[in-house]
C-alpha positions as CSV (number, residue, x, y, z in Angstrom):
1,X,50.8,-219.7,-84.9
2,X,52.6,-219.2,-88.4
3,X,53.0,-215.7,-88.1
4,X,54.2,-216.2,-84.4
5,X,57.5,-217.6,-85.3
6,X,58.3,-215.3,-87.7
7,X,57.5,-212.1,-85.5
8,X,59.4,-213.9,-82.7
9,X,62.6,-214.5,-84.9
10,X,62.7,-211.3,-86.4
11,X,62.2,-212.3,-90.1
12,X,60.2,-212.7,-93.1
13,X,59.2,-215.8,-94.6
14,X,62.1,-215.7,-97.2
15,X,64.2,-214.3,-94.8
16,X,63.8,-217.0,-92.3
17,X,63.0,-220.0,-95.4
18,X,66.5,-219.1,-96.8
19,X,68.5,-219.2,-93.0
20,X,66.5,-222.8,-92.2
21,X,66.9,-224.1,-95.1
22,X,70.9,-223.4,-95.3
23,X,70.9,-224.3,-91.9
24,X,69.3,-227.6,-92.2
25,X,72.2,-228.3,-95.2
26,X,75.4,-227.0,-93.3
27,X,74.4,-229.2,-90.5
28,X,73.6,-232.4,-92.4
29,X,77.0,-231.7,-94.0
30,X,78.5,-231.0,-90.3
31,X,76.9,-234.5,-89.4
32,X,78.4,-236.5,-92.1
33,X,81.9,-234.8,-92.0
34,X,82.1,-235.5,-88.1
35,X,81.0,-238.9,-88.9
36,X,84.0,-239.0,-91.2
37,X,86.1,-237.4,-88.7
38,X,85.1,-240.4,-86.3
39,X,86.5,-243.3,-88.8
40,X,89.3,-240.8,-90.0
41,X,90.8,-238.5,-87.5
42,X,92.8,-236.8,-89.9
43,X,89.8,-235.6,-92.1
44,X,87.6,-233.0,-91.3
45,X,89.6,-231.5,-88.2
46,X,87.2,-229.2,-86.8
47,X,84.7,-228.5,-89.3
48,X,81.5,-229.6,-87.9
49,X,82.6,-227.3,-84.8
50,X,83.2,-224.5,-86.7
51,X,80.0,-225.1,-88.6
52,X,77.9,-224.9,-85.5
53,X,80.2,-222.1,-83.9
54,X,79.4,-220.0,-87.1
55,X,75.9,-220.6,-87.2
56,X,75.5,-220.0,-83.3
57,X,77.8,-216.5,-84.1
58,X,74.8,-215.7,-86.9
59,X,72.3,-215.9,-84.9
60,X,73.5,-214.3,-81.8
61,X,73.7,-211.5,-84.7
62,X,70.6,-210.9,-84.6
């Protein structure tokens, strides 16, 4: 079931450790600037958005 995943996505352990795991930051930091962006329109304009579009564009990569 481990190994699955990995032949499914296309990468090694590292390869796929490293994309999660800087996934898993850029959209914490998406989460809280959009929160942000809520309370203070003015910050933040677009950056979860192009946060997700560049992740989605990385993967689609692939």
């Amino acid at each position: 079931m481990f190994k699955q995943h990995l032949n499914e996505s296309g990468k090694t352990y590292t390869e796929h450790f490293i994309f999660a795991f800087v996934a898993g930051w850029l959209l914490i930091y998406a989460g809280i600037t959009s929160i942000i962006h809520a309370i203070v329109p003015s910050l933040f304009p677009f950056t979860s958005q192009k946060i997700v579009q560049k992740l989605l564009s990385n993967l689609q990569e692939r």
